[in-house]
TIDO-339823 format. One line per 8 residues: number of its first residue (from 0); for each residue x, y, z of N, C-alpha, C. Coordinates in steps of 0.02 Angstrom, whole numbers, m for minus. Example, Ala and Ser with C-alpha at 12.3 -4.5 7.8 and 13.67 -1.06 7.14 Angstrom:
<nodes>
0	660,m284,390,615,m225,390,660,m165,390 | 642,m112,354,684,m53,357,645,2,394
</nodes>
This chain:
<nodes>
0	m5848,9993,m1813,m5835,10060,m1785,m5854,10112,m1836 | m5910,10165,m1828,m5914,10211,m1884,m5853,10257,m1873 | m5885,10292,m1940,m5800,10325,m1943,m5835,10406,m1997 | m5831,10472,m1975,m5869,10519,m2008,m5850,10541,m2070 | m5902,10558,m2111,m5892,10550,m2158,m5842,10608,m2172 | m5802,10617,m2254,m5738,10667,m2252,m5786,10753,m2286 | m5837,10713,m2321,m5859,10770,m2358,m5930,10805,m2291 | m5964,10752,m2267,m6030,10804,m2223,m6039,10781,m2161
8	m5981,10740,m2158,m5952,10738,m2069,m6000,10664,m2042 | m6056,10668,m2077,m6102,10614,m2059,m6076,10548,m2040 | m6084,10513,m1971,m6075,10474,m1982,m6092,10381,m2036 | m6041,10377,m2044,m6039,10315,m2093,m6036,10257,m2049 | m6083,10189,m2045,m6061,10141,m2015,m6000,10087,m2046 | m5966,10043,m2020,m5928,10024,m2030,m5944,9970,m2088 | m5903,9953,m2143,m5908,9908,m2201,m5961,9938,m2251 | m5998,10016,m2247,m6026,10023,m2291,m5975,10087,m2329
16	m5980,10077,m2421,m5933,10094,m2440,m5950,10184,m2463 | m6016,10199,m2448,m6024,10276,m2476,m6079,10298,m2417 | m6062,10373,m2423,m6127,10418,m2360,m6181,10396,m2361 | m6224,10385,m2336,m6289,10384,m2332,m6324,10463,m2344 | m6284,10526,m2325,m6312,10575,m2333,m6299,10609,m2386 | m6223,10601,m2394,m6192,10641,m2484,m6183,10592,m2524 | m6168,10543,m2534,m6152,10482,m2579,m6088,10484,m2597 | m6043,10510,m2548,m5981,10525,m2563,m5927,10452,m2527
24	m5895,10439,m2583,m5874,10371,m2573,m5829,10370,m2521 | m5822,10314,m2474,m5787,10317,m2411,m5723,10263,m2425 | m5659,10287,m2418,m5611,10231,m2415,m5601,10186,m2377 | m5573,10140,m2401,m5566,10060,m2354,m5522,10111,m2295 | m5516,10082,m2233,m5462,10089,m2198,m5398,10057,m2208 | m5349,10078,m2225,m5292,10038,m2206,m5230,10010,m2152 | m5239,9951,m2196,m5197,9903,m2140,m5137,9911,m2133 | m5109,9943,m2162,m5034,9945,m2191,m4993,9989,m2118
32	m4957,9977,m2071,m4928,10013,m2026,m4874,10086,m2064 | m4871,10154,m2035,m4852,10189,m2076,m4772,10193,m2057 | m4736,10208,m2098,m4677,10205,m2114,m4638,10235,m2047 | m4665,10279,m2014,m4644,10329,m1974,m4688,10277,m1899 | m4701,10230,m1892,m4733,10212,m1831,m4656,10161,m1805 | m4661,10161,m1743,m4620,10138,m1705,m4613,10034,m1710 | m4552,10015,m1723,m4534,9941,m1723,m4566,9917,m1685 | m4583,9840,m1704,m4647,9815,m1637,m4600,9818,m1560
40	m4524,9780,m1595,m4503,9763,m1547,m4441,9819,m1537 | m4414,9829,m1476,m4340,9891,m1475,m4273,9838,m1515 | m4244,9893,m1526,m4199,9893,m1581,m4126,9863,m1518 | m4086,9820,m1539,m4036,9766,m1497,m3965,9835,m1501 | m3976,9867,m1426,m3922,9918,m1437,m3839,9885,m1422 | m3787,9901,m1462,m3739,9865,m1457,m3698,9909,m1403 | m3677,9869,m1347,m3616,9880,m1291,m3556,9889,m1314 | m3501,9938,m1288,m3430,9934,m1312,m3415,9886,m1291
48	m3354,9845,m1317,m3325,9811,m1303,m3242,9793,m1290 | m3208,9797,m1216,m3152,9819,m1191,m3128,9752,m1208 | m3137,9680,m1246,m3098,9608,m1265,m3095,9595,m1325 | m3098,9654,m1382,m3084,9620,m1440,m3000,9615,m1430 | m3007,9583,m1487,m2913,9585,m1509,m2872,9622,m1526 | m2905,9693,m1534,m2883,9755,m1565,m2860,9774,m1502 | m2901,9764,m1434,m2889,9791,m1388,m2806,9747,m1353 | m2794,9715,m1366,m2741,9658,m1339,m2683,9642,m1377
56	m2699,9679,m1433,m2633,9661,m1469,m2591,9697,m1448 | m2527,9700,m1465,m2500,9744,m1447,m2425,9708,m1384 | m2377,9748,m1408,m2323,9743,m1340,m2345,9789,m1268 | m2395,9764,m1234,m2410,9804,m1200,m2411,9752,m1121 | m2447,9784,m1086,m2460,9739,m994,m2390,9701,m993 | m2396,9634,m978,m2360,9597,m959,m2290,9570,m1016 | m2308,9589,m1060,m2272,9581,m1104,m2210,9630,m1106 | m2239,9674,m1079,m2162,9741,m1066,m2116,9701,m1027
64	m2132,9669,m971,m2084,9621,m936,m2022,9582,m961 | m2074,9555,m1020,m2035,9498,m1060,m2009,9540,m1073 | m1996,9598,m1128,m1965,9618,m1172,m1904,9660,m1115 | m1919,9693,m1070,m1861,9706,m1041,m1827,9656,m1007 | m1850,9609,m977,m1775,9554,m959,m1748,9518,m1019 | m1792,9512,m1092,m1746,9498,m1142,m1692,9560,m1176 | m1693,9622,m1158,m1664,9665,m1169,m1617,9677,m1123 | m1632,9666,m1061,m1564,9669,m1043,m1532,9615,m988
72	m1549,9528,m1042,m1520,9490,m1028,m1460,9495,m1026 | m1442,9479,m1101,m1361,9480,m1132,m1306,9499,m1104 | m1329,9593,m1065,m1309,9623,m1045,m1262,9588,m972 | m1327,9555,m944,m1315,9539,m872,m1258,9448,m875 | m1286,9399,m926,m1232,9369,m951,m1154,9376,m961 | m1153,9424,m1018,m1094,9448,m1035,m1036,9487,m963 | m1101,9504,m937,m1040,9553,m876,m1030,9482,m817 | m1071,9426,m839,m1044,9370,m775,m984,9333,m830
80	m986,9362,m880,m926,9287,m906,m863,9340,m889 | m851,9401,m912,m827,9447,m888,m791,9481,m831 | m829,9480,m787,m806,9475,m721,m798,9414,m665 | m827,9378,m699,m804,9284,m646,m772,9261,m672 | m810,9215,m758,m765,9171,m787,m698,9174,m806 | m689,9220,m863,m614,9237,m890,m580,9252,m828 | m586,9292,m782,m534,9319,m726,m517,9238,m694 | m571,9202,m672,m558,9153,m669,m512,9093,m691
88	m541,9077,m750,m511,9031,m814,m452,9039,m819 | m412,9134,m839,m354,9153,m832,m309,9195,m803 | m350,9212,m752,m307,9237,m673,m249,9207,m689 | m190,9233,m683,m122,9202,m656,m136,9156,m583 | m168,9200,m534,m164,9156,m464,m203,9111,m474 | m242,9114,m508,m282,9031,m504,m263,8959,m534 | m201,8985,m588,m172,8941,m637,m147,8864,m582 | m109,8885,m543,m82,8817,m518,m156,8766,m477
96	m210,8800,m458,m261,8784,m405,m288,8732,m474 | m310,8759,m552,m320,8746,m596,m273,8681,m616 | m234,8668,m627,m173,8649,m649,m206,8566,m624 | m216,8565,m552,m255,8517,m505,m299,8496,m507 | m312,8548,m546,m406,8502,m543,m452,8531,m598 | m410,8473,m668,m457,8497,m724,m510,8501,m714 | m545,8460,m693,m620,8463,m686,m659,8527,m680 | m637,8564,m620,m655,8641,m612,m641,8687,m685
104	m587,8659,m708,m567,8695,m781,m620,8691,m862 | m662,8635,m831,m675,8616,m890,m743,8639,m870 | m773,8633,m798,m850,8660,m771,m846,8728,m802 | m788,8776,m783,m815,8851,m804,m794,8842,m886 | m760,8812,m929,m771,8825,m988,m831,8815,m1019 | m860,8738,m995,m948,8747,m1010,m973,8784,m992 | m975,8828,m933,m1027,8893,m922,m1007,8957,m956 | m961,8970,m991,m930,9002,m1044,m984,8998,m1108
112	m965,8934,m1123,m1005,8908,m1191,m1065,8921,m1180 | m1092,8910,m1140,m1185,8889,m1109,m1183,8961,m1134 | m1142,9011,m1089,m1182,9076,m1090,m1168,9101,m1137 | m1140,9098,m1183,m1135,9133,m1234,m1185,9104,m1298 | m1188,9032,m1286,m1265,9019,m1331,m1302,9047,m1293 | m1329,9058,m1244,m1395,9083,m1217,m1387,9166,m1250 | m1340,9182,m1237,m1322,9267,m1263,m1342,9273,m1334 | m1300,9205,m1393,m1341,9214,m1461,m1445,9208,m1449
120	m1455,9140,m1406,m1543,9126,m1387,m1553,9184,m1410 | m1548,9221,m1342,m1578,9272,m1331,m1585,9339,m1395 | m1537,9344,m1427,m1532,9387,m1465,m1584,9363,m1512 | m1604,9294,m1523,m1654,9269,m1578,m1709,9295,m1575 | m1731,9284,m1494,m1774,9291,m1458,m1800,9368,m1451 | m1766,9413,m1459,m1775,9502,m1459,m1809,9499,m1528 | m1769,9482,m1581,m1812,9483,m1640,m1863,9445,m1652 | m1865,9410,m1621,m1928,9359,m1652,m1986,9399,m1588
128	m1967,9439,m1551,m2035,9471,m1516,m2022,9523,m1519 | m1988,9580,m1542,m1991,9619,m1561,m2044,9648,m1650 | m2006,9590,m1670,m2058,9569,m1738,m2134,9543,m1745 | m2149,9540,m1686,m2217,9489,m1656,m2216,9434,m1688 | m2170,9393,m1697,m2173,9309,m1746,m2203,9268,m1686 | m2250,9230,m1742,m2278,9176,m1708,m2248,9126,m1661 | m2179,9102,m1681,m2126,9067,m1665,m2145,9079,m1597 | m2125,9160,m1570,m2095,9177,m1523,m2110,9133,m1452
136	m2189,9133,m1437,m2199,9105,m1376,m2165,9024,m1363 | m2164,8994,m1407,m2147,8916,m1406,m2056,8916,m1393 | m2047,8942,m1439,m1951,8974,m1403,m1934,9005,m1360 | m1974,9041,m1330,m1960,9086,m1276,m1964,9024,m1203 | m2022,8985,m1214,m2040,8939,m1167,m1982,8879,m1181 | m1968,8877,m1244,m1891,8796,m1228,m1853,8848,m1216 | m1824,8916,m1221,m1778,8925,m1183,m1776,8938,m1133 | m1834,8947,m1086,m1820,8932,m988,m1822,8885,m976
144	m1864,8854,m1026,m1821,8770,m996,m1778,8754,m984 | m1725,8746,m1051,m1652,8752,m1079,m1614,8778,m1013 | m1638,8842,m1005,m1588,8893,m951,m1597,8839,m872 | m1654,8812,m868,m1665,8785,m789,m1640,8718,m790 | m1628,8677,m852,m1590,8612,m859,m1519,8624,m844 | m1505,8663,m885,m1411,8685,m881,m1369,8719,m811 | m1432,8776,m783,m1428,8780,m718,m1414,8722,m658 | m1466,8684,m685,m1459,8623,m627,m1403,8582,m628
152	m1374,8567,m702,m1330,8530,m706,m1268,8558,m696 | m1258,8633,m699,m1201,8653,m675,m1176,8660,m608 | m1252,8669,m544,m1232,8684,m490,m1222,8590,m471 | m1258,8544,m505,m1237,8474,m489,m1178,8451,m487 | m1145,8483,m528,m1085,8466,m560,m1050,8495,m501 | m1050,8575,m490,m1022,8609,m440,m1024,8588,m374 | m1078,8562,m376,m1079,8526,m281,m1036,8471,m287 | m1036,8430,m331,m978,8361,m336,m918,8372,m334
160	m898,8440,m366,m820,8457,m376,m825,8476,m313 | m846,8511,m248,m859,8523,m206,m910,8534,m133 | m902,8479,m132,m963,8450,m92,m975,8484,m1 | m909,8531,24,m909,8568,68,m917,8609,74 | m942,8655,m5,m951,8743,m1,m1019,8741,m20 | m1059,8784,25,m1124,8813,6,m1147,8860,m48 | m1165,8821,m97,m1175,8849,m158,m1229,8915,m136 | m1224,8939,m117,m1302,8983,m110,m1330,9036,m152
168	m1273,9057,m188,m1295,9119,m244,m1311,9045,m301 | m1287,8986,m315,m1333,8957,m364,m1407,8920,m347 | m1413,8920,m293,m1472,8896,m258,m1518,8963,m267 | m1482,9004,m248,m1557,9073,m279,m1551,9086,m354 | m1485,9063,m406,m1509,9091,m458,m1558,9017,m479 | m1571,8951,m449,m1613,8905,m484,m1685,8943,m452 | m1686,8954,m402,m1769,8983,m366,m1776,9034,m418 | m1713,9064,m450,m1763,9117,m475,m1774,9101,m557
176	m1718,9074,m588,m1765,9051,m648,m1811,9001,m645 | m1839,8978,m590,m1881,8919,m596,m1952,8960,m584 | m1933,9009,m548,m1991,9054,m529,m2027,9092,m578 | m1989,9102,m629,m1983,9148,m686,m2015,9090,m731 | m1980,9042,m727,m2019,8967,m778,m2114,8957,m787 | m2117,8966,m717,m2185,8953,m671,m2219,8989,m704 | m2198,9051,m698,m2256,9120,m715,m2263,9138,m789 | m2205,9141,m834,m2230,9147,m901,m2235,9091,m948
184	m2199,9037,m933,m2243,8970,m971,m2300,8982,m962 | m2345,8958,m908,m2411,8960,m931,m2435,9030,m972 | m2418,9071,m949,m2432,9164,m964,m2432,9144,m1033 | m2392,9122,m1067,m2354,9117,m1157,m2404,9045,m1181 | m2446,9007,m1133,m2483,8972,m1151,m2567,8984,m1162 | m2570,9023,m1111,m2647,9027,m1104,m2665,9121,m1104 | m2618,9170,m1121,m2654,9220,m1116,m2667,9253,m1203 | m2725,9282,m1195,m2761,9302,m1244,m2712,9364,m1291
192	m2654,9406,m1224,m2624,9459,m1250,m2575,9415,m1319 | m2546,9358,m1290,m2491,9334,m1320,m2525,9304,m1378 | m2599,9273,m1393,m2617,9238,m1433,m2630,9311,m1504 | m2661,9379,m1472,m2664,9419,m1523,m2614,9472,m1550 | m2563,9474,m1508,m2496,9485,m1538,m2439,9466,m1556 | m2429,9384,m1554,m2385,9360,m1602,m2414,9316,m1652 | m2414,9361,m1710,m2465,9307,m1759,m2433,9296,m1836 | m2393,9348,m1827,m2331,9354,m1917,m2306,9294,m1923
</nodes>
């Protein structure tokens, strides 16, 4: 390809190194791409991204759940030992019905005990997810277990001491911690929120 010359415009053919008309020396062309010319290939533009871990940590979505029925478990415990058991246990009118049939005496003192360990559980359980401890998900999950074993065995117990009354408020409280079992076991197993915010 000629290329004209810089000093008398003349053209120069290609690979010869000076004018033919001025003798004015002609530079190589270069190969060199210039600093300011465009990447062969486009540049890999980076997407936001709404799944890091930054985005998920946190007491947030489903986890508010947890934290308010562990907040105001205790609450709802304490006002059943409160208003059933003790009135129960030591009602004057119930004393002689009692008197008859330890058995019934000794069912509500275990649900006494039960609930009042579940009342300490639980209190473990506020701090250890309030704190985001690693612990938390694996305790949180043996204690609905815990709660749906003791459940069962109390209304078992209760149907034997009485095998003619329709338990039915303990038949909905097993549907409902079992229901409650269902949904955040796995939740405390497999979700990404719980894996990046309990990690202390």
């Amino acid at each position: 390809m000629n290329a004209p010359c810089s000093n008398c415009a003349s053209e120069v053919p290609e690979g010869v190194q000076s004018c033919a008309s001025c003798g004015t020396a002609v530079a190589a062309p270069s190969l060199q791409v210039p600093e300011s010319a465009p990447a062969p290939y486009p540049t890999a533009v980076s997407l936001p991204s709404f799944t890091t871990t930054e985005d998920l940590e946190g007491l947030s979505g489903w986890l508010l759940l947890v934290g308010f029925g562990l907040v105001v478990s205790p609450f709802v415990i304490l006002s059943s030992i409160v208003t059933t058991n003790i009135p129960f246990l030591y009602g004057s009118k119930y004393q002689a019905f009692l008197a008859t049939h330890p058995a019934v005496e000794g069912l509500i003192v275990f649900e006494v005990i039960s609930n009042i360990i579940f009342i300490a559980c639980i209190a473990a359980l506020n701090y250890l997810f309030f704190t985001k401890r690693k612990a938390f998900p694996g305790y949180f999950i043996l204690y609905l277990v815990t709660n749906l074993l003791v459940l069962l065995i109390d209304t078992f117990a209760a149907n034997a001491l009485f095998p003619s009354v329709h338990l039915t408020a303990a038949y909905t409280s097993i549907a409902r911690t079992l229901l409650a079992a269902l949904i955040w076991i796995p939740y405390m197993l497999v979700s990404r929120r719980v894996k990046a915010t309990f990690v202390r």
